[in-house]
N, C-alpha and C positions, 0 to 999 in steps of 0.2 A: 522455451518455458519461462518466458519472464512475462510481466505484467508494469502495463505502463499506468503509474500515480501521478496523479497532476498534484501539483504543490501552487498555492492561490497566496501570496504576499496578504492579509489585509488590516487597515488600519484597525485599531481598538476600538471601534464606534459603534455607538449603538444601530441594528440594523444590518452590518454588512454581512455578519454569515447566511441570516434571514433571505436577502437580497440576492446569494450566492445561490441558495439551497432551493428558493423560486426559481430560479433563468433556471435552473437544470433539469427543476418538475414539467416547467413550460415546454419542455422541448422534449420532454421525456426520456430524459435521462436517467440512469437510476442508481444511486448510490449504493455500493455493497458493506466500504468502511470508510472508515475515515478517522483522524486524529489532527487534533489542534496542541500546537506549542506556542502558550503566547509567554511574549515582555510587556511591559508597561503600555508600551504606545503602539504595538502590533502582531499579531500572531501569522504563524503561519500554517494556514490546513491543506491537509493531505487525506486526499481522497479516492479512492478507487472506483471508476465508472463504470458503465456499460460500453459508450464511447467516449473512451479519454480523445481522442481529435476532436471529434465534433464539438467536446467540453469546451475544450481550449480554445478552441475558436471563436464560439460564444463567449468565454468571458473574458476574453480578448478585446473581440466589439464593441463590450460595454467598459472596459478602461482598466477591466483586473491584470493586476500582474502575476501572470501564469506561467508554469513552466510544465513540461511531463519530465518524470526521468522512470528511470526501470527499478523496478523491481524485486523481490521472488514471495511467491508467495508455497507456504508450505502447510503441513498438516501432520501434526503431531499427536501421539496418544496423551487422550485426556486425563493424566494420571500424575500422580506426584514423577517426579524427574523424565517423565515425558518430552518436555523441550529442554532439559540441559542436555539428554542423549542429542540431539538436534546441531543444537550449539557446539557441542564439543568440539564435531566433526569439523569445522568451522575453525577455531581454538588454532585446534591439532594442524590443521592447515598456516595460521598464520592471516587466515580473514579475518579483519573487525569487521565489525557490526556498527554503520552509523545510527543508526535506529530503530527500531520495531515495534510493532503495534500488533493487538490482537484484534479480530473480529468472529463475529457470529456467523454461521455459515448453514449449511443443510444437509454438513457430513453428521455420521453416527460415530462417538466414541473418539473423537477426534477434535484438538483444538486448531483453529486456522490464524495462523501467524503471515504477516508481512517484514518481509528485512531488507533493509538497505544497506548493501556492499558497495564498494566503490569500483566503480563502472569498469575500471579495467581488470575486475574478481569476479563480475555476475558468472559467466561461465563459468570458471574456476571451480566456483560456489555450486552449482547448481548441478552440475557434473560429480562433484565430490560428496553433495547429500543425497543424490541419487543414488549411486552406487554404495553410499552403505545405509540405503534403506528408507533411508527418510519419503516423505511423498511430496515430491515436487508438482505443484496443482500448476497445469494447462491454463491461459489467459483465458482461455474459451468457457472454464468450470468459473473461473472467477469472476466473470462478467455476467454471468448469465445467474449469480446467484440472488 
Protein backbone atom coordinates (compact mmCIF):
# COMPACT_ATOMS: atom_id res chain seq x y z
CA UNK A 1 0.00 0.00 0.00
CA UNK A 2 2.59 2.65 -0.62
CA UNK A 3 2.84 5.05 -3.47
CA UNK A 4 5.87 6.04 -5.15
CA UNK A 5 6.40 10.33 -5.27
CA UNK A 6 9.09 11.50 -7.39
CA UNK A 7 10.60 14.70 -5.87
CA UNK A 8 12.32 17.01 -9.07
CA UNK A 9 15.29 19.36 -7.31
CA UNK A 10 14.68 22.59 -9.59
CA UNK A 11 16.39 25.69 -9.96
CA UNK A 12 14.04 29.13 -9.40
CA UNK A 13 13.92 30.07 -13.02
CA UNK A 14 11.51 31.17 -14.97
CA UNK A 15 10.15 28.13 -17.21
CA UNK A 16 11.32 25.10 -15.37
CA UNK A 17 8.08 23.78 -13.72
CA UNK A 18 6.57 24.77 -17.25
CA UNK A 19 9.21 22.56 -18.91
CA UNK A 20 8.75 19.82 -16.26
CA UNK A 21 4.91 19.59 -16.56
CA UNK A 22 5.27 19.44 -20.79
CA UNK A 23 7.97 16.32 -20.91
CA UNK A 24 5.17 14.51 -18.76
CA UNK A 25 2.11 15.75 -20.90
CA UNK A 26 4.30 14.58 -23.87
CA UNK A 27 4.56 11.30 -22.86
CA UNK A 28 1.45 11.08 -21.32
CA UNK A 29 1.96 11.05 -18.13
CA UNK A 30 -0.59 12.24 -15.67
CA UNK A 31 -0.31 13.99 -12.65
CA UNK A 32 -2.76 13.36 -9.66
CA UNK A 33 -0.86 15.90 -7.03
CA UNK A 34 1.67 17.63 -6.50
CA UNK A 35 3.38 20.18 -3.96
CA UNK A 36 6.20 22.59 -4.34
CA UNK A 37 8.50 23.85 -1.38
CA UNK A 38 10.77 26.57 -2.62
CA UNK A 39 13.95 28.72 -1.05
CA UNK A 40 15.25 31.69 -2.90
CA UNK A 41 17.25 29.89 -5.48
CA UNK A 42 15.26 26.46 -5.70
CA UNK A 43 12.35 24.53 -4.96
CA UNK A 44 11.62 21.20 -4.74
CA UNK A 45 8.26 19.47 -6.38
CA UNK A 46 6.73 16.55 -5.53
CA UNK A 47 4.50 14.85 -7.55
CA UNK A 48 2.51 11.95 -7.84
CA UNK A 49 2.14 10.04 -11.36
CA UNK A 50 0.69 7.57 -13.27
CA UNK A 51 4.22 6.11 -13.90
CA UNK A 52 6.50 7.38 -11.43
CA UNK A 53 9.64 5.19 -13.38
CA UNK A 54 8.80 6.06 -16.58
CA UNK A 55 8.86 9.86 -14.94
CA UNK A 56 12.11 9.55 -13.70
CA UNK A 57 13.51 8.42 -16.47
CA UNK A 58 12.46 10.88 -18.54
CA UNK A 59 13.53 13.56 -16.49
CA UNK A 60 16.46 12.09 -15.85
CA UNK A 61 17.35 12.23 -19.75
CA UNK A 62 16.73 15.75 -19.92
CA UNK A 63 19.24 16.68 -16.78
CA UNK A 64 16.50 16.80 -13.82
CA UNK A 65 17.58 15.87 -10.77
CA UNK A 66 15.05 13.38 -9.68
CA UNK A 67 14.60 10.95 -7.06
CA UNK A 68 11.27 8.55 -6.18
CA UNK A 69 10.69 7.78 -2.49
CA UNK A 70 7.54 6.15 -0.95
CA UNK A 71 4.90 7.25 0.32
CA UNK A 72 1.21 6.70 1.84
CA UNK A 73 -1.30 7.95 0.72
CA UNK A 74 -4.77 8.05 2.74
CA UNK A 75 -8.41 9.03 2.94
CA UNK A 76 -9.99 10.79 5.53
CA UNK A 77 -13.47 11.98 6.48
CA UNK A 78 -14.13 15.41 5.20
CA UNK A 79 -15.18 16.87 8.33
CA UNK A 80 -13.68 19.17 11.10
CA UNK A 81 -11.16 16.66 12.96
CA UNK A 82 -11.35 14.21 10.26
CA UNK A 83 -7.44 13.99 9.86
CA UNK A 84 -6.30 14.63 13.48
CA UNK A 85 -8.42 11.20 14.27
CA UNK A 86 -5.81 10.08 11.33
CA UNK A 87 -2.73 11.61 12.68
CA UNK A 88 -3.04 10.65 16.09
CA UNK A 89 -2.95 7.07 15.38
CA UNK A 90 0.52 8.14 14.14
CA UNK A 91 1.29 10.60 17.38
CA UNK A 92 0.33 7.65 19.64
CA UNK A 93 2.73 5.37 17.78
CA UNK A 94 5.77 7.61 17.92
CA UNK A 95 5.69 8.21 13.83
CA UNK A 96 6.58 11.85 12.70
CA UNK A 97 5.38 13.06 9.73
CA UNK A 98 8.09 14.61 7.36
CA UNK A 99 5.51 16.17 5.26
CA UNK A 100 1.98 16.12 3.85
CA UNK A 101 0.09 17.55 1.27
CA UNK A 102 -3.57 17.40 0.29
CA UNK A 103 -5.02 16.49 -2.98
CA UNK A 104 -8.24 16.31 -4.92
CA UNK A 105 -9.28 13.06 -5.89
CA UNK A 106 -12.95 11.29 -7.03
CA UNK A 107 -13.68 9.82 -3.44
CA UNK A 108 -17.13 11.07 -1.92
CA UNK A 109 -16.95 12.57 1.49
CA UNK A 110 -13.54 12.06 1.95
CA UNK A 111 -10.31 14.19 1.96
CA UNK A 112 -7.12 12.51 0.31
CA UNK A 113 -4.00 13.17 2.09
CA UNK A 114 -0.22 12.12 1.16
CA UNK A 115 2.45 11.54 4.16
CA UNK A 116 5.72 11.15 4.42
CA UNK A 117 7.24 8.83 7.20
CA UNK A 118 10.65 7.89 7.19
CA UNK A 119 11.29 4.87 5.32
CA UNK A 120 12.12 2.54 7.87
CA UNK A 121 7.96 3.61 9.52
CA UNK A 122 6.08 3.29 6.10
CA UNK A 123 5.04 -0.22 7.19
CA UNK A 124 4.86 0.46 10.77
CA UNK A 125 2.53 3.38 9.54
CA UNK A 126 0.46 1.84 7.27
CA UNK A 127 -0.22 -1.17 9.27
CA UNK A 128 -1.20 0.80 12.36
CA UNK A 129 -3.76 3.19 10.30
CA UNK A 130 -5.17 0.37 8.73
CA UNK A 131 -6.24 -1.37 11.55
CA UNK A 132 -7.66 1.29 13.42
CA UNK A 133 -9.69 2.32 10.45
CA UNK A 134 -8.26 4.81 8.71
CA UNK A 135 -8.36 4.10 4.61
CA UNK A 136 -5.18 3.29 3.31
CA UNK A 137 -5.54 3.96 -0.78
CA UNK A 138 -3.91 1.19 -3.16
CA UNK A 139 -1.08 2.88 -5.61
CA UNK A 140 -3.44 1.30 -8.17
CA UNK A 141 -6.63 3.92 -6.91
CA UNK A 142 -3.85 6.67 -6.80
CA UNK A 143 -2.56 6.42 -10.11
CA UNK A 144 -5.41 5.90 -11.99
CA UNK A 145 -7.06 9.11 -10.57
Amino acid sequence: MQVKQISIFLENKSGRLAEVTRLLGDNKIDISALSIADKTDYGILRLIVNKPEEAENILKEKDFAVSITTVIAIAVADRPGGLSEALSVLRDANIGIEYMYAFVGKASNEAMVILRVDDAEVDEAVNLLAKSGVKVLPPEFIYNL
